[in-house]
N, C-alpha and C positions, 0 to 999 in steps of 0.2 A: 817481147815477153817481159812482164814488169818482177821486177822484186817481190818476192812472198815478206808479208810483216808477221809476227810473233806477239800474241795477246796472253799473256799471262793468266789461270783458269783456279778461281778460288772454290774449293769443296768446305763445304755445308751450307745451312740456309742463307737465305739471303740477311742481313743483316738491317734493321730498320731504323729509322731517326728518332731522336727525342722527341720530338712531337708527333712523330707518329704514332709513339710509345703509349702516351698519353691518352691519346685520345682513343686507344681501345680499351685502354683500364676504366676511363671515363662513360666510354658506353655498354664495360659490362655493369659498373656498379648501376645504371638507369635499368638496366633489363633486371637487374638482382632486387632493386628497389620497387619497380614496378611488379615485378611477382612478391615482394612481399607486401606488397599494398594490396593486389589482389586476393593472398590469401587471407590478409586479415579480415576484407573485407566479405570475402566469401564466407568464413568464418564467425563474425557478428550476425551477418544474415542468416546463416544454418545457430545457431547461438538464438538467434530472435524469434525465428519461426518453430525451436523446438518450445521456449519460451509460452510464444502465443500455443502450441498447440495442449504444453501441458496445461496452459490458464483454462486453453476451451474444455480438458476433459474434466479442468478440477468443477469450472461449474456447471456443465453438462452432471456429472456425479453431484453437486449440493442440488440442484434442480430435481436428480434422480428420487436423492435421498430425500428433499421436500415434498414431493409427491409421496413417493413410500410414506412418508410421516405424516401427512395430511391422509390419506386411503386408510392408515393402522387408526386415528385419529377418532375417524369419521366412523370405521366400523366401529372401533370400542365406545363410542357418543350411541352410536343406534342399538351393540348388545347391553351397554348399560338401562337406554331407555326403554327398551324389550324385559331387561330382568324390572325394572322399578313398574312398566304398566303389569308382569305379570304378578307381581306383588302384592298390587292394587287391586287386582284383580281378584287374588288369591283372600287377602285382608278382608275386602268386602263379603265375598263369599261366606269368610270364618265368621263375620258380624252376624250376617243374614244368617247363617243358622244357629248361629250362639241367640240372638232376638226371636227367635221364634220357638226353639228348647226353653228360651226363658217365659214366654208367651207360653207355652204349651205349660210350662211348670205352673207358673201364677192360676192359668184355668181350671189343673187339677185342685190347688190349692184350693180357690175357691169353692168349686164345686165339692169338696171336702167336707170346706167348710159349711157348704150348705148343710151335708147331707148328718154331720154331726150333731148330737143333742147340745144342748146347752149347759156349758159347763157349772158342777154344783157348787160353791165353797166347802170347803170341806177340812176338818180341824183332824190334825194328825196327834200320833202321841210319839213322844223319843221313842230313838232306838233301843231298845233295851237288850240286856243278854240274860238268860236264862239257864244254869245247869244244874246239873243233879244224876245221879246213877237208878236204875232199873232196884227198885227196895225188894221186890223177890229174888232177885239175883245175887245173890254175896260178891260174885267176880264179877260182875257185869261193869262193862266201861262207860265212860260219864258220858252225858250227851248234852251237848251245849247250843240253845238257840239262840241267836242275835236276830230279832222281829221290832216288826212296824206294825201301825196298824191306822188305819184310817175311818173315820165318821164325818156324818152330816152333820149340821151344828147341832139338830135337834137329836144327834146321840145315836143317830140311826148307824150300823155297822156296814160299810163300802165295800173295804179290802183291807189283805193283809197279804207280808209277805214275812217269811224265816229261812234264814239260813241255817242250816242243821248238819252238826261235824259231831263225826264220833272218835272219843281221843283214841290217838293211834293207826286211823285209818285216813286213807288218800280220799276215800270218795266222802265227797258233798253235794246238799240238797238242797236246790232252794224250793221251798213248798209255798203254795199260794192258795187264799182264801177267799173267793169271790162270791159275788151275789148268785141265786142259783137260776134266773132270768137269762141264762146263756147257753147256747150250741154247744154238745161237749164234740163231737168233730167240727173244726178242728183242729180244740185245746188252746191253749192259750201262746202267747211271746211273749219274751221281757228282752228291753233293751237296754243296756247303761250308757244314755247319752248318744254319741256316734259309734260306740263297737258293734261289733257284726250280732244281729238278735240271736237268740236263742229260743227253741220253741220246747214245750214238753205239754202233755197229755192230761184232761181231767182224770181224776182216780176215781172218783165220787161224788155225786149231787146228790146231797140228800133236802129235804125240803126246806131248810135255812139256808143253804151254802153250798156250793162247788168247788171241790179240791184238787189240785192240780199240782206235779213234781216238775221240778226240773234236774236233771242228773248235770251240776258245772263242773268245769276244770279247776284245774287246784288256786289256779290263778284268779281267780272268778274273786274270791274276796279283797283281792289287791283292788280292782274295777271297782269295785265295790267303793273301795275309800278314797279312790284317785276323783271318785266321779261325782255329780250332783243329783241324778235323777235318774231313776227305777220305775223306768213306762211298763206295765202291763197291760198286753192288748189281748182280746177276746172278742168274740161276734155274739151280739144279741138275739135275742127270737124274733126279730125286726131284721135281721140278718144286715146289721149296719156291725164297723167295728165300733167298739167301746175302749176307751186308754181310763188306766187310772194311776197316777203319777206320786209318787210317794220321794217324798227330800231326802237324800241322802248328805245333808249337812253332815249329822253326830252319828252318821256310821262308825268312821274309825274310832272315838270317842268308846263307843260302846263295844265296838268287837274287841279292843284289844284290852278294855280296861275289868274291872272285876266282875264278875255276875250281879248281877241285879237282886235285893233283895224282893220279894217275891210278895211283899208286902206292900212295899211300891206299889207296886204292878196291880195289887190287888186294888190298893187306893184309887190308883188312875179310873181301873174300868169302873168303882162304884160312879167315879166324879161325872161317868161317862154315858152310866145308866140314868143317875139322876137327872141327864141335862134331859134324858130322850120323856122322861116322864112331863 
């Protein structure tokens, strides 16, 4: 039986060499380095593809919005050429009947004119104003006429017209003297220029003349002086109308200025009788 031998028994790990040492520090830092190669590189890639995919959405949206802008573009192009043809439409229309109301005017016009006599020349005398008080009446209030009066050259008498105020009172008259060659229905019009006419009634035709009132507003004599011409219409026994137009250049002249000596007046109608003789 042989001799037992005695090995001395070291407790804890086993203990390694310097270069063993080494070479496992050496191959963690390649496994350390190769995972951060990997992550970077996973990381550029996830970095590139979020990249590319915002790039795709940004011009998938300009593409969107190009379209949208071209479609808003295109409608507002066809609703503006829809407003401009109905325009056009509209415009010619308002011509075509504005041309043919004017046609239509010009024809009555004519035929007016056909149907009217032939205008006479005819010599007027100033406006004159006239007053004086009622001589049977001691209180009686003045009555003041501012009148016209119209003739043919050969002195023949046309028409007349007066305005007739009594002091102190609101109502005024304009009274009218025509040939007695007229319709008394139905009565006569007078118009000052373009204001709205007025119409009043013969009173009386006696065998030289037909008289006729008008009841104006108070405002009636301002027209009067604003204005140039005093058309009286009436229908003849030919049942056409008849106009007789008297100037009212020296209305205001006369309405506002003194009465008229009455001597005048008388002068005028001799000058007036004599032409007719």
């Amino acid at each position: 039986m042989g001799v037992p031998v005695w090995i001395p028994w070291t407790s804890g790990a086993v203990q390694l060499g310097d270069s063993e040492k080494s070479k496992a520090d050496e191959d963690a830092r390649r496994i350390a380095d190769a995972k951060a190669t990997a992550d970077a590189d996973a990381k550029r890639r996830a970095d590139e593809a979020e990249r590319q995919r915002l790039a795709t959405l940004k011009a998938e949206k300009e593409r969107a919005d190009a379209e949208a802008k071209r479609r808003a573009d295109e409608a507002e192009r066809q609703r503006l050429a829809a407003l401009k043809a109905e325009k056009e439409r509209a415009d010619a229309e308002a011509k075509r009947r504005a041309d043919e109301a004017e046609q239509r005017r010009l024809a009555t016009l004519e035929a007016e004119k056909e149907h009217q006599p032939q205008q006479i020349p005819l010599v007027y005398s100033a406006w004159v104003k006239l007053c004086g008080k009622n001589p049977q009446g001691p209180n009686s209030k003045e009555l003041c006429q501012t009148m016209k009066e119209a003739h043919m050259e050969s002195g023949e008498f046309v028409a007349a017209a007066a305005l007739i105020e009594m002091a102190g009172e609101q109502k005024k008259i304009l009274q009218l003297i025509l040939p007695n060659r007229l319709l008394i229905p139905p009565g006569t019009r007078v118009t000052i220029d373009s204001n709205p006419p007025s119409d009043g009634p013969f009173i009386i035709c006696a065998p030289e003349f037909c008289m006729a009132q008008h009841e104006v507003t108070n405002d009636f004599p301002r027209k009067l002086k604003a204005g140039q011409t005093l058309k009286i219409q009436a229908i003849n026994d030919q049942k056409q109308t008849v106009s007789y137009l008297l100037p009212l250049a020296d209305f205001a002249k006369a309405y506002d200025g003194p009465p008229t000596d009455p001597k005048v007046l008388e002068e005028q109608r001799k000058q007036a009788q004599e032409k007719k003789r």
